[in-house]
N, C-alpha and C positions, 0 to 999 in steps of 0.2 A: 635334432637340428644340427645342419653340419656348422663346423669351424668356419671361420671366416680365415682369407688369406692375408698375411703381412706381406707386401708390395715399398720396397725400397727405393725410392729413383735418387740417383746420385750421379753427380757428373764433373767438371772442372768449375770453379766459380765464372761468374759472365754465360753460363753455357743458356742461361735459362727457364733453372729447376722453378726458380717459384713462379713465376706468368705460365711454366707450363703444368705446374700443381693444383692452380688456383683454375686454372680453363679446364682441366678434368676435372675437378670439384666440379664446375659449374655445369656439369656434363652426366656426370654422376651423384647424384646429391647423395645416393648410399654408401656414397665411399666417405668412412672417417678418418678425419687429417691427423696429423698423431701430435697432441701438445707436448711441448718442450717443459722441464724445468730448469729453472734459472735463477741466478744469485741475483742477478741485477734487481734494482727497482723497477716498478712497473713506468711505463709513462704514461701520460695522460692520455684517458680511454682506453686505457688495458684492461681487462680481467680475468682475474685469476684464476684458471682451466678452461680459458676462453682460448686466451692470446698465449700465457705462459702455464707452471704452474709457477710463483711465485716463493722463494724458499730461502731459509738464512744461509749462511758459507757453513753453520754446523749441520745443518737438515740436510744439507746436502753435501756432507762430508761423512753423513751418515748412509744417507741413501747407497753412495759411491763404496764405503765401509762392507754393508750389509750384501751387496750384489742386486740391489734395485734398479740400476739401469743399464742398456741392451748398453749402451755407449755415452760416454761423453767425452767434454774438452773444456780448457779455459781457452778465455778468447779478452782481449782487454781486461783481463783483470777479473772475470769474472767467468762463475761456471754454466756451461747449457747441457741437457742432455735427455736422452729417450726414459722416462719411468716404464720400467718391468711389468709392472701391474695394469697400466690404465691401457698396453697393449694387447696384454692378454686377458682382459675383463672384456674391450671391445671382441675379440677373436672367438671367445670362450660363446658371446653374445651374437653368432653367427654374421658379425659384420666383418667386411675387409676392410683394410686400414692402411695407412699413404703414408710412411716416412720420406721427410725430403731431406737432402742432409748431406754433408757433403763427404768426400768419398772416405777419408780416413775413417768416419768415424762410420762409414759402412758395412768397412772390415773388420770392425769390432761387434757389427751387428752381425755379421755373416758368424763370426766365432763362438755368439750366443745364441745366435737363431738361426742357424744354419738352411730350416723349412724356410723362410722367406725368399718371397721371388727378387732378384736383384736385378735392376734396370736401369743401364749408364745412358745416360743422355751424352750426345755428343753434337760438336758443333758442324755445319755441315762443310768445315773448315780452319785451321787455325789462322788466316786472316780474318775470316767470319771473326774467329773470338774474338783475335784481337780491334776488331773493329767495332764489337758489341763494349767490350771493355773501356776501349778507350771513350765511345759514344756517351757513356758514364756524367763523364767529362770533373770525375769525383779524385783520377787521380793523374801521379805524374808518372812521365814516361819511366823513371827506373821502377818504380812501384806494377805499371804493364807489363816492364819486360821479367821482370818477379811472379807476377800472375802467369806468366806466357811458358814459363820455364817448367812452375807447377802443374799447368795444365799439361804438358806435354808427359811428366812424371804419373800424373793422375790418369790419361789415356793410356799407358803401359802400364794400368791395372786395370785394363778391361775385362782381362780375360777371368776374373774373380767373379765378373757377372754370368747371367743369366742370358739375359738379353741390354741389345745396343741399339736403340734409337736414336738418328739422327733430328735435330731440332731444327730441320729448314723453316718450317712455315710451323703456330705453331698448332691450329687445327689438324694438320696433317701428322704430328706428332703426338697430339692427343687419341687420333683414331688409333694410332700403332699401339698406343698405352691399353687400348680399348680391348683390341683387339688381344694382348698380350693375358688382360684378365679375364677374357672369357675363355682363352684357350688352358689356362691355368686351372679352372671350376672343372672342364670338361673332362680335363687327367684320369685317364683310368683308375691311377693307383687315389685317387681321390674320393 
């Protein structure tokens, strides 16, 4: 049986990634989404290696210790990040697998999984973002123009990817994604 492929999509925040994660899931039912582990508590109606995997700050002081995960970060106070195992147990299990995730911590995945296909989403404009951004309506303008700056930092690491889909519409960026993984199976050296 072959390997499955590890498929990363990453792009600036606001850009997209999960309404366009969740529409090719919805597209793809054999693509498996890749759970996070987290220090947080769950919240109501989560389950653990559904939504997270659920872990103490020492579980996952140990994971991070031992070299259990492709990447992580704290974020509020708390840890998130890709487990080692439950990526390569799907992959080994000849399924492909969907990292969504945002760009730093995809360059941490590129430095541990190098094999993984890497696909930056982009906006089909930075008014688009900042128009998606602000659309939010979660934050304040010095907070957008902080997002706005990042984003522009995070697009001058494109070139660390693979491939660059733009997220106009976002069917039509699901088919690019589509198309992206069945050109990837077809690989000679595959």
């Amino acid at each position: 049986m072959a390997k499955g492929l590890l498929f990363i999509l990453s792009g600036p925040s606001g850009v997209g990634k999960g309404t366009v994660c969740t529409a090719l899931r919805g597209k793809l039912s054999e693509l498996v989404y890749s759970v996070s582990a987290t220090t947080r508590l769950p919240r109501l109606g989560e389950e653990d290696g559904v939504n997270y995997f659920f872990k103490t700050r020492e579980q996952f002081l140990d994971m991070m210790q031992n070299d259990q995960l492709l990447e992580h970060a704290e974020y509020v106070g708390n840890y998130y990040g890709t487990p080692r195992d439950f990526v390569e147990r799907t992959l080994e299990s000849g399924n492909d697998i969907i990292l969504e995730i945002e760009v730093q911590g995809a360059l941490q995945v590129k430095e541990k999984f190098p094999e993984g296909v890497f696909i930056f989403l982009l906006p089909p404009s930075l008014d688009e973002l900042k128009d998606r951004i602000r659309g939010r309506g979660t934050e304040n303008q010095a907070t957008i123009d902080h997002r706005m700056s990042v984003a522009v930092d995070e697009i001058n690491l494109m070139e660390h990817y693979d491939y660059a889909v733009v997220n106009d519409e976002i069917d039509s960026a699901c088919k690019r994604i589509e198309s992206i993984i069945v050109a990837e199976h077809c690989k000679v050296k595959r």
